[in-house]
C-alpha positions as CSV (number, residue, x, y, z in Angstrom):
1,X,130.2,111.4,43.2
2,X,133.5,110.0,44.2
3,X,133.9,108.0,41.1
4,X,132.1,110.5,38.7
5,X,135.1,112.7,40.2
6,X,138.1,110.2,39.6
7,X,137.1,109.7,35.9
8,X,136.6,113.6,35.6
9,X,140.4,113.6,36.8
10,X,141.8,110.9,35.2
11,X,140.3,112.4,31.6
12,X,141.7,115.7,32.3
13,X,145.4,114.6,33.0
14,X,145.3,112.5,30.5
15,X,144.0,114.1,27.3
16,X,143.1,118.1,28.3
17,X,145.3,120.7,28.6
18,X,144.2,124.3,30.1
19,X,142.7,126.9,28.3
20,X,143.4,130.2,29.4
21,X,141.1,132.2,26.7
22,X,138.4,134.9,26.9
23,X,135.5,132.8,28.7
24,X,132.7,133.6,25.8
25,X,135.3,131.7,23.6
26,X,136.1,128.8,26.2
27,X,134.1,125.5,25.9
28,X,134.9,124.6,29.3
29,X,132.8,127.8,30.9
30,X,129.5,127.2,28.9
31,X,127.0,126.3,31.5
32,X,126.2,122.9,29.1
33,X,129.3,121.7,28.8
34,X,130.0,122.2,32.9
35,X,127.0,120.1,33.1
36,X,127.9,117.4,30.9
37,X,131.4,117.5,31.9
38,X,130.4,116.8,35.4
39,X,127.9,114.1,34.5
40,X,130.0,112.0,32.2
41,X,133.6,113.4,32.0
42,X,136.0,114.6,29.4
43,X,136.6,111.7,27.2
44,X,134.4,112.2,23.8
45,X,135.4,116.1,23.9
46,X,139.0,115.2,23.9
47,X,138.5,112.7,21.4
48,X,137.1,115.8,19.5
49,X,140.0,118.0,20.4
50,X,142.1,116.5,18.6
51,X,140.5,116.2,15.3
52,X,138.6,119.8,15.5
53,X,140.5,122.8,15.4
54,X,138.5,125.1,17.8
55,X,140.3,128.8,17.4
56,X,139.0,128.6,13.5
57,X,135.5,129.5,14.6
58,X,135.2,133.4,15.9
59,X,133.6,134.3,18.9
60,X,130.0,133.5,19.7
61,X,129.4,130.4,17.5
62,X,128.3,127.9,19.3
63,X,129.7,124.3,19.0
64,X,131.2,121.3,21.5
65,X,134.8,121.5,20.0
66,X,137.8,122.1,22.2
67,X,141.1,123.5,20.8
68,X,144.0,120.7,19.3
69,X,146.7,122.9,21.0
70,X,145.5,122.6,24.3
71,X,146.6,119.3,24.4
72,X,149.0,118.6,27.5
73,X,152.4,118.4,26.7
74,X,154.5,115.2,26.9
75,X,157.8,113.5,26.4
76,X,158.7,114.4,22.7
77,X,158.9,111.8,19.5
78,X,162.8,111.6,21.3
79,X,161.2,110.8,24.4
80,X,160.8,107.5,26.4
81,X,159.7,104.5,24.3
82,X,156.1,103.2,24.8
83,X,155.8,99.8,26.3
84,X,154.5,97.6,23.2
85,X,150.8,96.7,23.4
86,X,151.2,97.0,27.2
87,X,148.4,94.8,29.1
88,X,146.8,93.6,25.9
89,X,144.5,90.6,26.7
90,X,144.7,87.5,24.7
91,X,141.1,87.7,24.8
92,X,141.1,90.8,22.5
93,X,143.7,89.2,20.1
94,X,142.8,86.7,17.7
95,X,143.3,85.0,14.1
96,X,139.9,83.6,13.6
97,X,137.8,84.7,11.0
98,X,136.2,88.3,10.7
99,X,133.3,88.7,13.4
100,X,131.9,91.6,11.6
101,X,131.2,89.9,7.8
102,X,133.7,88.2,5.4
103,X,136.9,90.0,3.8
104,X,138.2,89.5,0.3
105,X,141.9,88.6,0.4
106,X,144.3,91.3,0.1
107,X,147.4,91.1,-2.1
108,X,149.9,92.8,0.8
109,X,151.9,90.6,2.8
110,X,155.3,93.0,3.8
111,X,155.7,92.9,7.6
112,X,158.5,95.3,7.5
113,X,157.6,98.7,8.9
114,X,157.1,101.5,6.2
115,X,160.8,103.7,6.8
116,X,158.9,106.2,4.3
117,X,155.1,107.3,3.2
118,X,153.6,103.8,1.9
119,X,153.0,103.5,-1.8
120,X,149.7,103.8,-3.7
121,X,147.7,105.3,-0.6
122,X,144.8,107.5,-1.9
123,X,142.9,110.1,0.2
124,X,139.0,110.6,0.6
125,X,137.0,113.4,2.3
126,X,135.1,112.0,5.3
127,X,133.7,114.7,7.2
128,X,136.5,117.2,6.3
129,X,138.5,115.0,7.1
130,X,141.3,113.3,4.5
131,X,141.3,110.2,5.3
132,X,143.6,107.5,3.3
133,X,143.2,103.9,1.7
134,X,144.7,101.5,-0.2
135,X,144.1,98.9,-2.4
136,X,146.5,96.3,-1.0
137,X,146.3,97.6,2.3
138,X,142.7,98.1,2.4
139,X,139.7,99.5,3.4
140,X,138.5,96.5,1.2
141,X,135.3,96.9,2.3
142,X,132.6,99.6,2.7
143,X,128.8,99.0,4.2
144,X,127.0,100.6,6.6
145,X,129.3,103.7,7.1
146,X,131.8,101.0,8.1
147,X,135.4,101.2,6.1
148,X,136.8,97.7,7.2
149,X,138.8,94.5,6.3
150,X,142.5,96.0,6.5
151,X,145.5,93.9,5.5
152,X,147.8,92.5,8.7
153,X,150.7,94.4,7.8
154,X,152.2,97.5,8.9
155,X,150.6,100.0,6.7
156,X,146.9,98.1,7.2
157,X,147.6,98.8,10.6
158,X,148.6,102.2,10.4
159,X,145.6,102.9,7.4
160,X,143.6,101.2,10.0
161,X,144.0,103.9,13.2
162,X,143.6,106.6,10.8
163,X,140.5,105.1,9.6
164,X,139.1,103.8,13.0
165,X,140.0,106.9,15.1
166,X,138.6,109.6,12.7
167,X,135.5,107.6,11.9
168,X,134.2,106.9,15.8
169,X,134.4,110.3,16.5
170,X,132.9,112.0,13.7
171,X,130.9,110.0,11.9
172,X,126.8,109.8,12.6
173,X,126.6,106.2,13.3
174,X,129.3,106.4,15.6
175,X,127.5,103.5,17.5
176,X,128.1,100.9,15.1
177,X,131.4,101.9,14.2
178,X,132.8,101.9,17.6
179,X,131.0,98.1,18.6
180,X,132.6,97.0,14.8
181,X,135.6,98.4,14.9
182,X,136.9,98.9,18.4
183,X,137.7,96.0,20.5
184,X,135.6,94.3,23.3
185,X,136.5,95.3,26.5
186,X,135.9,97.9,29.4
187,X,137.4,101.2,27.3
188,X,134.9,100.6,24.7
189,X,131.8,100.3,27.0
190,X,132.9,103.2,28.8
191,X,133.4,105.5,26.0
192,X,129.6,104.2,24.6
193,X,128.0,104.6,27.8
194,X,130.0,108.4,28.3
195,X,129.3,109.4,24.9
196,X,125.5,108.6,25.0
197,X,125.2,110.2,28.4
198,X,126.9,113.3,26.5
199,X,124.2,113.2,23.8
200,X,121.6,113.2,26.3
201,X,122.5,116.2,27.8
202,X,123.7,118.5,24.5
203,X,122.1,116.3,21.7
204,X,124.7,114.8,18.9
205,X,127.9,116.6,17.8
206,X,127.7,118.3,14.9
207,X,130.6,117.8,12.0
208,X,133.3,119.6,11.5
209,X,132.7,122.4,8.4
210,X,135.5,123.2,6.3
211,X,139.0,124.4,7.3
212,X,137.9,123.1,11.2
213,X,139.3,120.0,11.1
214,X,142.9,118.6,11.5
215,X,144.5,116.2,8.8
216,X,146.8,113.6,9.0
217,X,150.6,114.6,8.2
218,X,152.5,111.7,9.3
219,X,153.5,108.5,11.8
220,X,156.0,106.9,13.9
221,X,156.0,103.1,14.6
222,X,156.0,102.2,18.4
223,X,156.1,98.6,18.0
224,X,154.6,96.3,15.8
225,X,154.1,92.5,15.3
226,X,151.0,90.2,13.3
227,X,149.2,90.6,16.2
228,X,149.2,94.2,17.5
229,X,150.9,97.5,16.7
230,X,151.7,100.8,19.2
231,X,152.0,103.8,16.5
232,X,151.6,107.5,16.6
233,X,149.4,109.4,14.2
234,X,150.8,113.3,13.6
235,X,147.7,115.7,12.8
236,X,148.1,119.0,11.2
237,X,145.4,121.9,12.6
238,X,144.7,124.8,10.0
239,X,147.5,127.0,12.0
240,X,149.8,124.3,11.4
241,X,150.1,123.2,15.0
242,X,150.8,119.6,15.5
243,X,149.4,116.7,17.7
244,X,150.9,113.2,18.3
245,X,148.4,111.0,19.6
246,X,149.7,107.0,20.5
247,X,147.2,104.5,19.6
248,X,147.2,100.5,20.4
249,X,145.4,98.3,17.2
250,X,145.0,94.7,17.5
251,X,143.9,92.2,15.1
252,X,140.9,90.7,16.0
253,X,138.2,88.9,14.1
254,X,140.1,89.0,11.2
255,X,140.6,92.4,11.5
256,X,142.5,95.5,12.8
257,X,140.5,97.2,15.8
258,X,141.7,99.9,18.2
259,X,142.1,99.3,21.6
260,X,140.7,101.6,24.0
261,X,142.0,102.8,27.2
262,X,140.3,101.2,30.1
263,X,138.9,104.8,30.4
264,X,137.0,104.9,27.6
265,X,140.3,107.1,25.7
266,X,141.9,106.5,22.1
267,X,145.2,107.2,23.3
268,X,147.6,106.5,26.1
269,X,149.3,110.0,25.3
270,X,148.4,113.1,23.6
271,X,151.5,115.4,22.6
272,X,151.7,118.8,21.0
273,X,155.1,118.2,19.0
274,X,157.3,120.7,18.2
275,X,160.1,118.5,16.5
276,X,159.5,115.8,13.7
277,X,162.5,114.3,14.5
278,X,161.6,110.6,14.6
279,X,158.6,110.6,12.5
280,X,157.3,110.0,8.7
281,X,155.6,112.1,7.0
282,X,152.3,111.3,5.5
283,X,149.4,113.2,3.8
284,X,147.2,113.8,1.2
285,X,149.3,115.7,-1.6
């Protein structure tokens, strides 16, 4: 009980912020949600809050999503730099060829980070959610439910998180995207193990309908190199609050993969933002 109560902890300080709503409107008071929260923690919800817009759906209807502007506040895009790819195993870095099937070269080769929206970007519904890709800077590849083989650039990175950290949340073989397309390590076996655990207790999440989900509106570059890249990804909810969440990719396999948080977490921050000061913005026109 003791460590089903530290990761309880550690999820809600990290990703979670209060919700002082009426209690038939409140995820966190439906007697399932209690249950599974206490069984498994807070990590796949808040994966959830920040791509779901909860306030769009009226009283009554049932669903697992939590509210994107409940998200704790933190230091602002002005705020303290992250440390770059802090803690980032070798192990989990590497230039070998792709683990998860072969990738047709890609014409992009610019390592300099995009100071404006990158060129030729295109934007596809998955799940209500516009998601972007590129023909330089990939997807290159589609099988399986599986949008992979990213250029190792800048914008393949940041094309890359938006991909990867929209796709392992929403999409129904969740599974397989998150063992191809996160990397190894303890954050990805405890987000599996979590997320099945939630499943057993309230069945799979259902997707987002239209108008519920957040969209991306822009970035802001961390830190970068061939290797691995810090960013932030800006999401947009229907109201037009905004979200910063900071994500760690890696190359590996050939590839770009997010790194996970050791507990099972996307991001080492989540931030509502109130200035744009400091970031780029990006979205579907």
């Amino acid at each position: 009980m003791a460590t089903l109560r530290r990761a309880r902890d550690r999820s809600k300080d990290r990703n979670v912020g209060r919700m002082d709503r009426d209690p038939d409107q409140n995820p966190f008071t439906r007697t399932g949600f209690v249950l599974s929260a206490a069984l498994v923690g807070l990590v796949f919800m808040a994966a959830l809050a920040v791509i779901v817009d909860y306030n769009v759906r009226g009283p009554g209807q049932k669903q697992n999503y939590m509210n994107p502007s409940a998200a704790p506040r933190g230091p602002g895009p002005s705020g303290p730099r992250a440390t770059p790819y802090p803690d980032v195993p070798s192990s989990a870095i590497s230039t070998a060829g792709p683990s998860n099937g072969s990738c047709p070269s890609l014409d992009a080769k610019d390592q300099a980070i995009p100071a404006t929206a990158p060129a030729g970007i295109s934007w596809e519904m998955f799940r209500s959610v516009l998601l972007p890709s590129s023909d330089i800077g990939g997807p290159a590849v589609e099988d399986d439910g599986i949008s992979r083989c990213y250029a190792d650039t800048p914008t393949g990175a940041l094309v890359a998180a938006a991909q990867i950290t929209t796709r392992y949340v929403l999409s129904a073989g969740w599974e397989a995207v998150t063992r191809a397309q996160v990397a190894e390590g303890p954050g990805r076996d405890a987000y599996i193990d979590q997320r099945l655990a939630e499943e057993d207790v309230n069945g799979p999440a259902g997707a987002p309908e239209p108008g519920e989900a957040t969209q991306i509106a822009g970035f802001r570059f961390l830190d970068y190199n061939p290797t691995a890249a810090v960013l932030q990804l800006l999401r947009r909810s229907q109201n037009g609050g905004l979200v910063a969440t900071t994500h760690t990719m890696v190359w590996s396999g050939g590839d770009w993969k997010l790194r996970m948080e050791t507990d099972g977490s996307d991001s080492s921050t989540v931030q509502r933002v109130t200035s744009l000061s400091g970031f780029t913005m990006w979205a579907a026109s």
